[in-house]
N, CA, C and O atoms as a Tripos MOL2 file, in Angstrom:
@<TRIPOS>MOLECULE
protein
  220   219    55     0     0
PROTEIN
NO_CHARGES

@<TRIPOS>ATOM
      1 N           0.8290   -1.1840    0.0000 N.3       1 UNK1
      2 CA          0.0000    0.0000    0.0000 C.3       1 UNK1
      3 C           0.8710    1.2440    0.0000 C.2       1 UNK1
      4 O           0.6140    2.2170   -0.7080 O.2       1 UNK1
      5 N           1.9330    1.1730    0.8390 N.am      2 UNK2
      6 CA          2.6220    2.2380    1.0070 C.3       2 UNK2
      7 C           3.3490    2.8040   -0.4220 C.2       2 UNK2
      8 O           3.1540    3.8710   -1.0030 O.2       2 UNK2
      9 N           4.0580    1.9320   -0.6910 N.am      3 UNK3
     10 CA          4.1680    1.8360   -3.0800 C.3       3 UNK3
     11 C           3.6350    2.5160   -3.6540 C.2       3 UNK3
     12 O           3.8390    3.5000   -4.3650 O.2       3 UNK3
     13 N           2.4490    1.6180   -3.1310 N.am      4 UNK4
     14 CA          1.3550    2.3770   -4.2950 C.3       4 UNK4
     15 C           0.8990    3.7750   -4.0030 C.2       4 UNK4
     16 O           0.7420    4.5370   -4.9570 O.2       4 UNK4
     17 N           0.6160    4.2860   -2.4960 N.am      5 UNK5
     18 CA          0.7100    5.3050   -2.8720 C.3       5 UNK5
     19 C           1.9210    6.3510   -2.7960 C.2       5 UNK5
     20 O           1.7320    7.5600   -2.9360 O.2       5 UNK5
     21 N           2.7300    5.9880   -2.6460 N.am      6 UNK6
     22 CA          3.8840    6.8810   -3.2210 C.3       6 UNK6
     23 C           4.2470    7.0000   -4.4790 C.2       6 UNK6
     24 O           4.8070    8.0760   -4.6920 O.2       6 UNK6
     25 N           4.0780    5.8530   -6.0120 N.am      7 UNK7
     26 CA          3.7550    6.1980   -6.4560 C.3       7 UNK7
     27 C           2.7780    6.7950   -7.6130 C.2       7 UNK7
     28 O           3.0720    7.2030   -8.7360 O.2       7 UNK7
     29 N           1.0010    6.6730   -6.6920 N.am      8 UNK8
     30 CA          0.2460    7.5530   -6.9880 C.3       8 UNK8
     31 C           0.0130    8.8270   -7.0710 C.2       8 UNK8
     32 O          -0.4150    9.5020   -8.0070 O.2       8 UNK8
     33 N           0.5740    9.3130   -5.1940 N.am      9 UNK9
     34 CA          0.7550   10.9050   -5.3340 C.3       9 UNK9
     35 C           1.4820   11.0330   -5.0960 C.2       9 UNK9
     36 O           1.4560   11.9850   -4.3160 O.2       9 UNK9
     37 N           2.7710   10.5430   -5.2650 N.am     10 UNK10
     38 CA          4.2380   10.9170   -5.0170 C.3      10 UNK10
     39 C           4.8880   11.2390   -3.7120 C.2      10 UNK10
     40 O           5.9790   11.7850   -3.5460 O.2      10 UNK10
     41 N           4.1080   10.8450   -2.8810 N.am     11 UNK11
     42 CA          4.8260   11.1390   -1.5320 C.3      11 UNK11
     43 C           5.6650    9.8050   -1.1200 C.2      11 UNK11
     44 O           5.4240    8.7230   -1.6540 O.2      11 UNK11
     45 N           6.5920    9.9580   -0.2040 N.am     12 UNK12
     46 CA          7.3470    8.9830    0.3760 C.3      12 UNK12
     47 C           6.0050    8.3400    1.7050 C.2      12 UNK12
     48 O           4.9670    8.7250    2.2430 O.2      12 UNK12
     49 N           6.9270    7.1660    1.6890 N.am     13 UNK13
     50 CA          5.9420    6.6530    2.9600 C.3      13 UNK13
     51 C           6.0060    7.1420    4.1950 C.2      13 UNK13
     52 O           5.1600    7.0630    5.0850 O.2      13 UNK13
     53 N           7.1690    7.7070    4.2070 N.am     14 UNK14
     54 CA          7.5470    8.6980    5.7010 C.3      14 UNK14
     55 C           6.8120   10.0290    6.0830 C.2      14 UNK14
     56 O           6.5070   10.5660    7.1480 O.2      14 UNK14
     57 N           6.5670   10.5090    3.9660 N.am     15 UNK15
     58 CA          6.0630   11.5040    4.5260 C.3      15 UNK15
     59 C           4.3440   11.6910    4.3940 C.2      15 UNK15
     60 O           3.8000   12.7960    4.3720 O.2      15 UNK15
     61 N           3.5860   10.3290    4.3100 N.am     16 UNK16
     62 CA          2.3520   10.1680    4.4840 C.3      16 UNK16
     63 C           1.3830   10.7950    5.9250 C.2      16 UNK16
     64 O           2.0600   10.7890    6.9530 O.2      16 UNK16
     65 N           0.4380   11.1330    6.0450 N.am     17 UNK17
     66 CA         -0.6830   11.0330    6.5460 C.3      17 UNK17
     67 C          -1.7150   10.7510    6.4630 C.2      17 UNK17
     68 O          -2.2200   10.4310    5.3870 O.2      17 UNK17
     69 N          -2.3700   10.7850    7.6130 N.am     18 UNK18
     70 CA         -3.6850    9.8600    7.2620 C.3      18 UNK18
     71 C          -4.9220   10.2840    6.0050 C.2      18 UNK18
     72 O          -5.6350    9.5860    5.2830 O.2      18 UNK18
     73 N          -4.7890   11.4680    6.1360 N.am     19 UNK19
     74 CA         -5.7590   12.7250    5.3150 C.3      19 UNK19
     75 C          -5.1830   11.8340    4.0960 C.2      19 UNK19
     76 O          -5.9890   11.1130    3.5080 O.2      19 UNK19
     77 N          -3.5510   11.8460    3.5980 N.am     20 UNK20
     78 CA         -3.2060   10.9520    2.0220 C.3      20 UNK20
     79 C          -4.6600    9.6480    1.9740 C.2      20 UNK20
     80 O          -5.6720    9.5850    1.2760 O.2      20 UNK20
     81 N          -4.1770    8.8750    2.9370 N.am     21 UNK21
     82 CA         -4.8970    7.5750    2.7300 C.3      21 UNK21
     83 C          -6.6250    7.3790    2.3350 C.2      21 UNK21
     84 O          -7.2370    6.3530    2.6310 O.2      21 UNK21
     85 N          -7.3630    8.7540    1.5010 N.am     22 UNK22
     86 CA         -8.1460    8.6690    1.6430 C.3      22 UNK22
     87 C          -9.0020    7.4890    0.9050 C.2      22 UNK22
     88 O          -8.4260    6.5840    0.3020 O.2      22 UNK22
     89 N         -10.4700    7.5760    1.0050 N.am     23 UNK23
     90 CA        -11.2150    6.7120   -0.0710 C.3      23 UNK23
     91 C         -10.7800    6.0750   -1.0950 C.2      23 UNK23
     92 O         -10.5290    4.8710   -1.1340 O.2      23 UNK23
     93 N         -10.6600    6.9500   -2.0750 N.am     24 UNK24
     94 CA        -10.4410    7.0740   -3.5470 C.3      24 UNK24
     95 C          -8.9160    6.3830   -3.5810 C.2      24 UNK24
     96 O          -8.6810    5.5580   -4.4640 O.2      24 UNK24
     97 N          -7.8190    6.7560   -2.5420 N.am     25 UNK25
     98 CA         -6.4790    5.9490   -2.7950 C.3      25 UNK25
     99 C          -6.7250    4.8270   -2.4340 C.2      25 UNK25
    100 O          -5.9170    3.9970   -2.8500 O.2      25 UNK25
    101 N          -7.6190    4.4030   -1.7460 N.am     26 UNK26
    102 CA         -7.3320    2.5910   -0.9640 C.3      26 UNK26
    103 C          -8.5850    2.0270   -1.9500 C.2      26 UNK26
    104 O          -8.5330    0.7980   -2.0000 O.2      26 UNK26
    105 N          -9.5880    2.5290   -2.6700 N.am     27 UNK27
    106 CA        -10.5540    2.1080   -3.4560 C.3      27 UNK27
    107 C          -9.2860    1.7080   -5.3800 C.2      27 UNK27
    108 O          -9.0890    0.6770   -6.0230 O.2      27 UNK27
    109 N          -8.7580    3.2770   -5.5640 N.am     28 UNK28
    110 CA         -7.4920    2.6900   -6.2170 C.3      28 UNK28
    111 C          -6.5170    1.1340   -6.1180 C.2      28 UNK28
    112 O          -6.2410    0.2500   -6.9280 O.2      28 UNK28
    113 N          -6.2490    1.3550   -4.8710 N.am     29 UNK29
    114 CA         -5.4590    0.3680   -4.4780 C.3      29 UNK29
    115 C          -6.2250   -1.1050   -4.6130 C.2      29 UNK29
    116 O          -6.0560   -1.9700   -5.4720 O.2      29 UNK29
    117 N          -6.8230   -1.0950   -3.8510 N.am     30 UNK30
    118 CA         -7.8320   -2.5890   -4.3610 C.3      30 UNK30
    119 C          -8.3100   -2.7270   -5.9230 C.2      30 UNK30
    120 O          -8.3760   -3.8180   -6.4890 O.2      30 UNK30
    121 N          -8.5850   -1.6620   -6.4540 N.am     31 UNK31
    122 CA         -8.6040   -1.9740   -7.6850 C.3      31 UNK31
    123 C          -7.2690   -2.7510   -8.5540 C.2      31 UNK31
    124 O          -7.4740   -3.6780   -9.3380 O.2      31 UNK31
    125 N          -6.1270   -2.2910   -8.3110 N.am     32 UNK32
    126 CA         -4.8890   -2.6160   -8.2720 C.3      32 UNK32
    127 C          -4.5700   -3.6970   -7.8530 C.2      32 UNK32
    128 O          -3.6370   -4.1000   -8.5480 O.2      32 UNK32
    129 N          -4.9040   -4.6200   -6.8610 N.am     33 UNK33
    130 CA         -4.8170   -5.7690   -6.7900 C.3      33 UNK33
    131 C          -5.2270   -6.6370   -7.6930 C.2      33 UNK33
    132 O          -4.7310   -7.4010   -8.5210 O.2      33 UNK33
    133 N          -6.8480   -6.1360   -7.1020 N.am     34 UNK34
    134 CA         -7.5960   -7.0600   -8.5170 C.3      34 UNK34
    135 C          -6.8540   -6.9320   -9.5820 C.2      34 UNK34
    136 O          -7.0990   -7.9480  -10.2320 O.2      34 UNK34
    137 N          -6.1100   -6.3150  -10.1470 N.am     35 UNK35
    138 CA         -5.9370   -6.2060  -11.9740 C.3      35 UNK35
    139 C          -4.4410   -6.8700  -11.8140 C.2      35 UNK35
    140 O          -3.8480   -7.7450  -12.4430 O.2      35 UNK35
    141 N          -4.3190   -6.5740  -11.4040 N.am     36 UNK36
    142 CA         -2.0890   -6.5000  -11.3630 C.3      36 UNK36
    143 C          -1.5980   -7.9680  -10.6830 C.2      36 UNK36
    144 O          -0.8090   -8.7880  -11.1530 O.2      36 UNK36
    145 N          -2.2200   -8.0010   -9.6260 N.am     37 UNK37
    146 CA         -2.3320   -9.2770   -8.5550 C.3      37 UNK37
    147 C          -2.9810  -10.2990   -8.7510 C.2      37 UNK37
    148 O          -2.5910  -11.3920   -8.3400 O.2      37 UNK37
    149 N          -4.3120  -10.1000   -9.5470 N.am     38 UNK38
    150 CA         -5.2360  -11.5130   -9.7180 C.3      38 UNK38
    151 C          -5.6900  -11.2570   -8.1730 C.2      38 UNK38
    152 O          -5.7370  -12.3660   -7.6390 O.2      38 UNK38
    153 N          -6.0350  -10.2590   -7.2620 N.am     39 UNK39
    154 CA         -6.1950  -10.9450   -5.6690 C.3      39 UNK39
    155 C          -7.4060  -10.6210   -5.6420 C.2      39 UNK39
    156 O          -7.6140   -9.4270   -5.8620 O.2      39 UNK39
    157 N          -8.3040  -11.2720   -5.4450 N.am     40 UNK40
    158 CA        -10.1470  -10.7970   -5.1640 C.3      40 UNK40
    159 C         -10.7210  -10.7690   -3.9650 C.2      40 UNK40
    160 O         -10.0670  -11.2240   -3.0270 O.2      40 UNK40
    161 N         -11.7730  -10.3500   -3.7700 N.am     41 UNK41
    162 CA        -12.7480  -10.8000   -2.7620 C.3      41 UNK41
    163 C         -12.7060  -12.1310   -2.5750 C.2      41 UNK41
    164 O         -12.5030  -12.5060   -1.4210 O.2      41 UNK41
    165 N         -12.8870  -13.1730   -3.6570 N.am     42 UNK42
    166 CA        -12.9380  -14.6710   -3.1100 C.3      42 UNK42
    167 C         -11.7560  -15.1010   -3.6450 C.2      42 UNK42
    168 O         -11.7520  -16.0750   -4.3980 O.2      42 UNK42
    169 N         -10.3630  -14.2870   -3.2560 N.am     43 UNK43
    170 CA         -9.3560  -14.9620   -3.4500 C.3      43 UNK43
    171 C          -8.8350  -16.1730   -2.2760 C.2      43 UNK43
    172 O          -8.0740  -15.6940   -1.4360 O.2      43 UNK43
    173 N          -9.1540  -17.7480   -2.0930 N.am     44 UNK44
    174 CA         -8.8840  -18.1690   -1.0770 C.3      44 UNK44
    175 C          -7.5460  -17.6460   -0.3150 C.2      44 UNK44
    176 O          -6.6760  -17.0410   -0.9420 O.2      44 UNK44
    177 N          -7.4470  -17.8870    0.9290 N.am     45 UNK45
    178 CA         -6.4290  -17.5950    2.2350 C.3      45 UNK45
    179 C          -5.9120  -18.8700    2.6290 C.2      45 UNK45
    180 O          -6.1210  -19.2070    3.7940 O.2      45 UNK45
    181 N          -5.2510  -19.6710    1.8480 N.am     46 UNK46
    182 CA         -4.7970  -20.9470    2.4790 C.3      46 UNK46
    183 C          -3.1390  -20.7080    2.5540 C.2      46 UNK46
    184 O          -2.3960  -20.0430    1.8320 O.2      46 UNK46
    185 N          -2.8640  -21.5720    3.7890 N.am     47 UNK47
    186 CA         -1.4490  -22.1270    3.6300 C.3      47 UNK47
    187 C          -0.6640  -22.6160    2.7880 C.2      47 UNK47
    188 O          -1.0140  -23.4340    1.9380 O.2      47 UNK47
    189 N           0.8730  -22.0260    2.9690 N.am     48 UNK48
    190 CA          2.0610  -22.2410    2.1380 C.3      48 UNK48
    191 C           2.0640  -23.9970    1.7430 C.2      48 UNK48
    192 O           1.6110  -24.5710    2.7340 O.2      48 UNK48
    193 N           2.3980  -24.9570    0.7090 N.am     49 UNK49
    194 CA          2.6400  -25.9790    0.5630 C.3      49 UNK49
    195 C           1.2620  -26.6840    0.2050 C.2      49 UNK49
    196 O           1.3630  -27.8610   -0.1400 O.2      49 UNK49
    197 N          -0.4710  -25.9310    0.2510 N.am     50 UNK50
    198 CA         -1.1550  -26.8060    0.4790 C.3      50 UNK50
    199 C          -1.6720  -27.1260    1.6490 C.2      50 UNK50
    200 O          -2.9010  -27.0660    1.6410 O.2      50 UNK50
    201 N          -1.1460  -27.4780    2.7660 N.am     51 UNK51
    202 CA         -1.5290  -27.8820    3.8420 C.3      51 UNK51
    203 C          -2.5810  -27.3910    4.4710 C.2      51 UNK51
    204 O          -2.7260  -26.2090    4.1600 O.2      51 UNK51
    205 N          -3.5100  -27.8250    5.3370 N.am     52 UNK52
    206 CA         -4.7590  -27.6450    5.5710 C.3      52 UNK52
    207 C          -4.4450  -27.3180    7.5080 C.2      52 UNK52
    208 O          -3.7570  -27.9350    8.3210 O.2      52 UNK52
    209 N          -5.2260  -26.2130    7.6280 N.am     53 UNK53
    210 CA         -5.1210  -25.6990    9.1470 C.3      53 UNK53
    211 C          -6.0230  -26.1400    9.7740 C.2      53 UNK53
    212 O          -6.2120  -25.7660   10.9320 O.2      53 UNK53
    213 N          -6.9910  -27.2570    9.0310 N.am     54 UNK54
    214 CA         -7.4540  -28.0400   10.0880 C.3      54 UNK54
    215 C          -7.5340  -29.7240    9.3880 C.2      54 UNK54
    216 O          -7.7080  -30.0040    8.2020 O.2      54 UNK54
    217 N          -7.3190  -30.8200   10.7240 N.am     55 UNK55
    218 CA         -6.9800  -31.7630   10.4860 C.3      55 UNK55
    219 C          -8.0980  -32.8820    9.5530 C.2      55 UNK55
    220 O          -7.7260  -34.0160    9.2520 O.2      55 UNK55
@<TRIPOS>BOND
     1     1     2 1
     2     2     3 1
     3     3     4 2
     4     3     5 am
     5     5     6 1
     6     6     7 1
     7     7     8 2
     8     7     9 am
     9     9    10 1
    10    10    11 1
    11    11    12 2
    12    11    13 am
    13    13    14 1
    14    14    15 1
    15    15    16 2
    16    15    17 am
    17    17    18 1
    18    18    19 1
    19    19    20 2
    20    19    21 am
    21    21    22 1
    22    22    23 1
    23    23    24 2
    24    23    25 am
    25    25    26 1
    26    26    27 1
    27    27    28 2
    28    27    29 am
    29    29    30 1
    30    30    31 1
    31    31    32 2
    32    31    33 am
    33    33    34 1
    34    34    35 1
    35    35    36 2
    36    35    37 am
    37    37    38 1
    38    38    39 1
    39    39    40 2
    40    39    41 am
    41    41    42 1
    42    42    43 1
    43    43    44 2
    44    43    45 am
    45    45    46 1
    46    46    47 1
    47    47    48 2
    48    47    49 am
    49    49    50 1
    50    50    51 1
    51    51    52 2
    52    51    53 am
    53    53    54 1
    54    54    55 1
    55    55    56 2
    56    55    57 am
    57    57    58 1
    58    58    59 1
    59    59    60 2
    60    59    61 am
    61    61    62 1
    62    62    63 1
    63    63    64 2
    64    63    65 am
    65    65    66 1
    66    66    67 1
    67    67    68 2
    68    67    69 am
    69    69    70 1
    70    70    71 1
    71    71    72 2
    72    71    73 am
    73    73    74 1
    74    74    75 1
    75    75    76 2
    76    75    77 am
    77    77    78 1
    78    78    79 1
    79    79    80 2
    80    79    81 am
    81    81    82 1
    82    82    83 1
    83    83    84 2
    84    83    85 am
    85    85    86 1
    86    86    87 1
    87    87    88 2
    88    87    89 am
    89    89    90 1
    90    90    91 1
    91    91    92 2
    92    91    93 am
    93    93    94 1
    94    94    95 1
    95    95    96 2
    96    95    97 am
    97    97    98 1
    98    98    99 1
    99    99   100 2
   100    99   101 am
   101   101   102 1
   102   102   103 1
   103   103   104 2
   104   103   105 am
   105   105   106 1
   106   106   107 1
   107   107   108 2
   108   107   109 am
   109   109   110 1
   110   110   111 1
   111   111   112 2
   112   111   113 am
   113   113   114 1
   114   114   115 1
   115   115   116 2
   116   115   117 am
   117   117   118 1
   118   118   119 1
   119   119   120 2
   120   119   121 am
   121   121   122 1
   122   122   123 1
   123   123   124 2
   124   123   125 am
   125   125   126 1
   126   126   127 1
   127   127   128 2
   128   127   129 am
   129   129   130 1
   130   130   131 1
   131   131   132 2
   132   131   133 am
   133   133   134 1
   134   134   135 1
   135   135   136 2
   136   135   137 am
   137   137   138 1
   138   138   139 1
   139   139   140 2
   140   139   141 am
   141   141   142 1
   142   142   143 1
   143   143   144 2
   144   143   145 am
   145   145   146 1
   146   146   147 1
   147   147   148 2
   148   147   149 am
   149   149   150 1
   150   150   151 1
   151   151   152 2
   152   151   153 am
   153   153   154 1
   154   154   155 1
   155   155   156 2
   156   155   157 am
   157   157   158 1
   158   158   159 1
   159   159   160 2
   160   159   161 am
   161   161   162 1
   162   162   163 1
   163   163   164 2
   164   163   165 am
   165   165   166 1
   166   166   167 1
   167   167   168 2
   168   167   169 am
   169   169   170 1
   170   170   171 1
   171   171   172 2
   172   171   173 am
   173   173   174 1
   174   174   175 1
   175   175   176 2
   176   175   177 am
   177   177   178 1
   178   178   179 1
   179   179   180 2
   180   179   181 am
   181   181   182 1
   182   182   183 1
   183   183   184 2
   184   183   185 am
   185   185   186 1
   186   186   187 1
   187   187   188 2
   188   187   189 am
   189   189   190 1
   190   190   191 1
   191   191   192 2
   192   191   193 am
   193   193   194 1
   194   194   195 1
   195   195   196 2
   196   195   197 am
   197   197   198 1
   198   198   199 1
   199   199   200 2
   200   199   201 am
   201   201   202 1
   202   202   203 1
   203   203   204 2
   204   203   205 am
   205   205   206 1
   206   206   207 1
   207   207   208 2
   208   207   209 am
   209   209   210 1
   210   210   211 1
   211   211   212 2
   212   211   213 am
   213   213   214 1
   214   214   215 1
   215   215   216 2
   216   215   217 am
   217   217   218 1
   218   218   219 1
   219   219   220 2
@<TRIPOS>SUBSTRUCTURE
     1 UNK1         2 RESIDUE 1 A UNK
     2 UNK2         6 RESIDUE 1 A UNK
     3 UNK3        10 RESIDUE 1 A UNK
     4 UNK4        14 RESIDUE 1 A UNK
     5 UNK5        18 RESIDUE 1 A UNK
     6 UNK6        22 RESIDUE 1 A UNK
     7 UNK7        26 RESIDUE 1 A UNK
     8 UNK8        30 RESIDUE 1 A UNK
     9 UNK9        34 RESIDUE 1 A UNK
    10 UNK10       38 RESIDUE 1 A UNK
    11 UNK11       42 RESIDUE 1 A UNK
    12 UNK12       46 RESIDUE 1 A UNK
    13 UNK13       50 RESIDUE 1 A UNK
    14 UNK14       54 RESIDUE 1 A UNK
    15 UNK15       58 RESIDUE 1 A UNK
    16 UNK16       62 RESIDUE 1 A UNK
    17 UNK17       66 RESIDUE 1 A UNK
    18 UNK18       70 RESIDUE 1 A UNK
    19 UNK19       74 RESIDUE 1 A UNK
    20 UNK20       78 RESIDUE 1 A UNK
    21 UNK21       82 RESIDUE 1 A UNK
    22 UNK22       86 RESIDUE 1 A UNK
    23 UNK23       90 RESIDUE 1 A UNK
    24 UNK24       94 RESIDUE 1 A UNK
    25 UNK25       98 RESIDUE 1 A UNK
    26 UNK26      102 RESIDUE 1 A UNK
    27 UNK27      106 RESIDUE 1 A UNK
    28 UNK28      110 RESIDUE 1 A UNK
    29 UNK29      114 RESIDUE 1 A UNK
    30 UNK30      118 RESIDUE 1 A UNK
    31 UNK31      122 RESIDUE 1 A UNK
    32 UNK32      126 RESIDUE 1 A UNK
    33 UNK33      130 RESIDUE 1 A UNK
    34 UNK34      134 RESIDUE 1 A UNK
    35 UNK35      138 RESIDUE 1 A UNK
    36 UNK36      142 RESIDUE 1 A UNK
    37 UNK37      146 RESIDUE 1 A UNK
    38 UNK38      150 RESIDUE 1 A UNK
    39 UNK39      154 RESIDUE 1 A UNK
    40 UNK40      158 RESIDUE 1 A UNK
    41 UNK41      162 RESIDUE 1 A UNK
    42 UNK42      166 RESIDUE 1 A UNK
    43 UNK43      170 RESIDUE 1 A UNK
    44 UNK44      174 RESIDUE 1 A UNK
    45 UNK45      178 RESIDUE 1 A UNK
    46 UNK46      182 RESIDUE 1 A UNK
    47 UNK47      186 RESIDUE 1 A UNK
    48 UNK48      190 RESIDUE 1 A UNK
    49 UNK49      194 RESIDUE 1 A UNK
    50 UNK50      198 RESIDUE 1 A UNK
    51 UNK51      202 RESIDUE 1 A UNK
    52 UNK52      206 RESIDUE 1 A UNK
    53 UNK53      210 RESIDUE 1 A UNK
    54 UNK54      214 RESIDUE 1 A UNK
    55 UNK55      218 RESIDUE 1 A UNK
């Protein structure tokens, strides 16, 4: 997140505030996943290797 918006509006991550992080940048940003990442709403959350967190 911090990347992306640095460079969206060009700020460093140091020199962010919260006022930066608005709507429209984190609505950006998820859009950005979805497209760039493949990552969705029903992108499953499973463990490294496969393995199942319950037996």
């Amino acid at each position: 997140m911090l990347d992306f918006a640095d460079a969206t509006i060009g700020k460093a991550p140091t020199r962010l505030t919260l006022a930066d992080l608005d709507a429209q940048l984190i609505l950006s940003f998820l859009d950005h996943l979805e497209k760039e990442r493949s990552n969705g709403a029903r992108t499953p959350q499973r463990p490294p290797g496969g393995t199942s967190l319950f037996p």
